[in-house]
C-alpha positions as CSV (number, residue, x, y, z in Angstrom):
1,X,145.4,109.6,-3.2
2,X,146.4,105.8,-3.2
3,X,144.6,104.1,-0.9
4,X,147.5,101.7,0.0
5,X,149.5,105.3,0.9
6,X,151.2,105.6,4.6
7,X,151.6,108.6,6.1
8,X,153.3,109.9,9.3
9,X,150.1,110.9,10.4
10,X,148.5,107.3,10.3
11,X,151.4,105.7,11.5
12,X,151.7,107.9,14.9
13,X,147.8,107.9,15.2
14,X,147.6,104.3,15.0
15,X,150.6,103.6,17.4
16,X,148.4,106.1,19.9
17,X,145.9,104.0,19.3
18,X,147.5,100.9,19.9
19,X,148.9,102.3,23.3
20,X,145.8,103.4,24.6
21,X,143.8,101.0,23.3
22,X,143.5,98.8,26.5
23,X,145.0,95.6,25.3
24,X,145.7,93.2,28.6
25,X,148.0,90.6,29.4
26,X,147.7,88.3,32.1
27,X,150.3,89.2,34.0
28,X,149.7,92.6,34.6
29,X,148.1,95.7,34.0
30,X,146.4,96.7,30.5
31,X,149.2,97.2,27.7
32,X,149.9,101.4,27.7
33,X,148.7,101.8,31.2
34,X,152.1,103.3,31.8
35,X,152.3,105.1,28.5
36,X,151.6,108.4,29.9
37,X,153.3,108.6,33.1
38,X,156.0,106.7,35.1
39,X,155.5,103.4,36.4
40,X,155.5,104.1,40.4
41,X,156.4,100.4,41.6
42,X,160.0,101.1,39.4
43,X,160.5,104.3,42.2
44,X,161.8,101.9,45.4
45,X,159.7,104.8,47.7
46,X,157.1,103.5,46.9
47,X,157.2,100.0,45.4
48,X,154.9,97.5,47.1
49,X,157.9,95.5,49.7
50,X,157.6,93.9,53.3
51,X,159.2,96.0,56.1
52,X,159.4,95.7,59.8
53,X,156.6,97.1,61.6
54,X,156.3,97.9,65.6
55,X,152.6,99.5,65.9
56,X,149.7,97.8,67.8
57,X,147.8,97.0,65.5
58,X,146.9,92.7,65.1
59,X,147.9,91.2,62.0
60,X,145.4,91.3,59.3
61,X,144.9,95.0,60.0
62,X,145.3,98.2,57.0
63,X,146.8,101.3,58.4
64,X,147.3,104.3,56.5
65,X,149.8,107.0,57.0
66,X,148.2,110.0,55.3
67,X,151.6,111.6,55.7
68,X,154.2,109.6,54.9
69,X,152.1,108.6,51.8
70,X,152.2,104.4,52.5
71,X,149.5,102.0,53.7
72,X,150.6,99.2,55.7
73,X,148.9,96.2,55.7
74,X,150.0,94.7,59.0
75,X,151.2,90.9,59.4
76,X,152.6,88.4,61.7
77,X,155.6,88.7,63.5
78,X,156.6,92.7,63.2
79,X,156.2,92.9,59.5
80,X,154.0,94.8,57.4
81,X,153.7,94.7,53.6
82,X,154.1,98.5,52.5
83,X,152.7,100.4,49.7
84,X,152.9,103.8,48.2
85,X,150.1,105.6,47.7
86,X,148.1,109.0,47.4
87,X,146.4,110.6,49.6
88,X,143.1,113.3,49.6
89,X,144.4,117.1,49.1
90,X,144.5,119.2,52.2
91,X,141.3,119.2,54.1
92,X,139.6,116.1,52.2
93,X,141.5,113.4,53.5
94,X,139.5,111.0,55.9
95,X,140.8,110.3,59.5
96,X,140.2,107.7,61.6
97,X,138.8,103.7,62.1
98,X,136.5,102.1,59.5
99,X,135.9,98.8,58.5
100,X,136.1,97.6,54.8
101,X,132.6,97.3,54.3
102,X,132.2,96.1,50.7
103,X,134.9,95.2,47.7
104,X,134.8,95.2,44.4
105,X,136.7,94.3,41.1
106,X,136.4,97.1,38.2
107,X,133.9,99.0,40.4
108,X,131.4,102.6,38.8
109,X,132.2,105.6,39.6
110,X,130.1,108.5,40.3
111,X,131.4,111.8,41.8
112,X,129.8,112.9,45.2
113,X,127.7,116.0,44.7
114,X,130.6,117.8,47.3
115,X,133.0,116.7,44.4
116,X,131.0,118.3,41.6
117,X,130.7,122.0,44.1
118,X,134.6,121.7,44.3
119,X,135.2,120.7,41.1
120,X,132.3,122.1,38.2
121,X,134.4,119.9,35.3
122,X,132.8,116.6,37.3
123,X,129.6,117.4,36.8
124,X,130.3,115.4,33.5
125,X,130.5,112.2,35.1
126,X,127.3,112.9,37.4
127,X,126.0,109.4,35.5
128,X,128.4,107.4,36.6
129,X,131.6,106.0,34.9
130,X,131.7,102.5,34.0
131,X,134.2,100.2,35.5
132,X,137.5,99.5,33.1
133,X,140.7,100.9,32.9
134,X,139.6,104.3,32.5
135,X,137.4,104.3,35.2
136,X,139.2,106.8,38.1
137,X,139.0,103.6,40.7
138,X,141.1,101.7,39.0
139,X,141.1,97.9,38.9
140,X,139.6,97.4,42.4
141,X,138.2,99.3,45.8
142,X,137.4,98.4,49.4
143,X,134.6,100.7,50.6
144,X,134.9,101.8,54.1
145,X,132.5,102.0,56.7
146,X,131.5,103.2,59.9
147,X,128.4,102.2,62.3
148,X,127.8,100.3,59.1
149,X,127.5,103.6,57.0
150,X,129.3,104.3,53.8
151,X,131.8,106.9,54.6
152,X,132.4,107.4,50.9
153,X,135.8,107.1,51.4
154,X,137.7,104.1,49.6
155,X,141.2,102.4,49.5
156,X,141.1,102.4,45.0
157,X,143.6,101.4,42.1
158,X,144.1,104.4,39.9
159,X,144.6,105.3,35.9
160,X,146.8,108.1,37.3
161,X,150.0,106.0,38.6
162,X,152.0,108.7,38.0
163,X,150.1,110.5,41.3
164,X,151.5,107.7,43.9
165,X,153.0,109.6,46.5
166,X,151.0,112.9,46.2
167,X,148.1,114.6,48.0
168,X,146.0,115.0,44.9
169,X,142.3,113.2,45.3
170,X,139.4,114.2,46.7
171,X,139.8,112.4,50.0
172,X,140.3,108.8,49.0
173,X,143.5,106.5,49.1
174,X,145.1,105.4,45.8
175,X,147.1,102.7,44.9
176,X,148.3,101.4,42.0
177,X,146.5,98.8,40.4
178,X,148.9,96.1,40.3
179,X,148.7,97.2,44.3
180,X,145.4,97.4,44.7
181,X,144.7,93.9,43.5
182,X,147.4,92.2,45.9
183,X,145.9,94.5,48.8
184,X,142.2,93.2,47.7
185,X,143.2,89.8,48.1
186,X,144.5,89.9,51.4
187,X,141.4,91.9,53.0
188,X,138.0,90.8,53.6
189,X,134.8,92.5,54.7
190,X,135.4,92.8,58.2
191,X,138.9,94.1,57.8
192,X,139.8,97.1,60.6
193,X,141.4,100.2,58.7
194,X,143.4,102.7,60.9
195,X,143.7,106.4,58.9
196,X,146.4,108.5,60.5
């Protein structure tokens, strides 16, 4: 066969790999990240916006409606900046205060050994992923604490946008990851997060 030959085949397998390959521009999210699902932030539901906001909460503080499927971040004045995210399946979602006890950009990933029970086909990842785009944290997390203890619950990006707005995870709170990184820089260690 000539060497210099195209086929279908190569053309569709190097466009594949061109999608997925993780090429980043500096204005967003890798190139392809939305190549196998819909982009969430294009669904107004659920695209990041400021509303009005009338709970008690002081400004400065995350609060998390597990059933409406948004986390507020709570500002000055009666206004909130809202997001859309997803929330733990039934039964694994946590409740309650915490305090972000720790960030961090591109964070590992290692499922819990509960995860692995509920889930055998995690007991591949019992090493640990990487950070990066394919990592299942997504491009930034806020660990959340209480009594100073890792809950192991976190507020995450995902490389499952398409889930915003569902109960799919094992407990955790996604957001996209254009969302998490505008969330990350607004919150500090220290920050109070309300789970309702």
């Amino acid at each position: 066969m000539d060497e210099s030959h195209v086929t279908r085949r190569g053309i569709l397998l190097g466009s594949l790999a061109l999608i997925m390959s993780g090429c980043t521009t500096e204005d967003g999210p890798p190139f392809g990240y939305y190549a196998l699902g819909r982009n969430p932030d294009r669904d107004t539901r659920y695209r990041r916006q400021t509303v009005s906001y009338s709970g008690d909460e002081p400004p400065g503080t995350i609060v998390v409606d597990t059933a409406s499927r948004y986390l507020y971040f709570v500002e000055a004045g009666g206004q909130a900046t809202r997001y859309g995210v997803a929330v733990g399946q039934e039964g694994l979602s946590f409740k309650g205060q915490a305090t972000v006890g720790r960030k961090e950009e591109w964070p590992s990933w290692t499922p819990t050994a509960d995860m692995i029970a509920r889930k055998p086909r995690l007991g591949q990842y019992a090493e640990g992923v990487p950070g990066g785009p394919g990592n299942p944290l997504g491009a930034a997390a806020l660990y959340l604490y209480q009594d100073g203890k890792d809950t192991l619950f976190r507020l995450h990006g995902t490389n499952a946008p398409w889930s915003i707005g569902q109960a799919v995870s094992n407990g955790c709170v996604r957001l996209t990851n254009p969302n998490i990184v505008d969330l990350y820089g607004r919150t500090h260690v220290g920050t109070r997060v309300l789970v309702i």
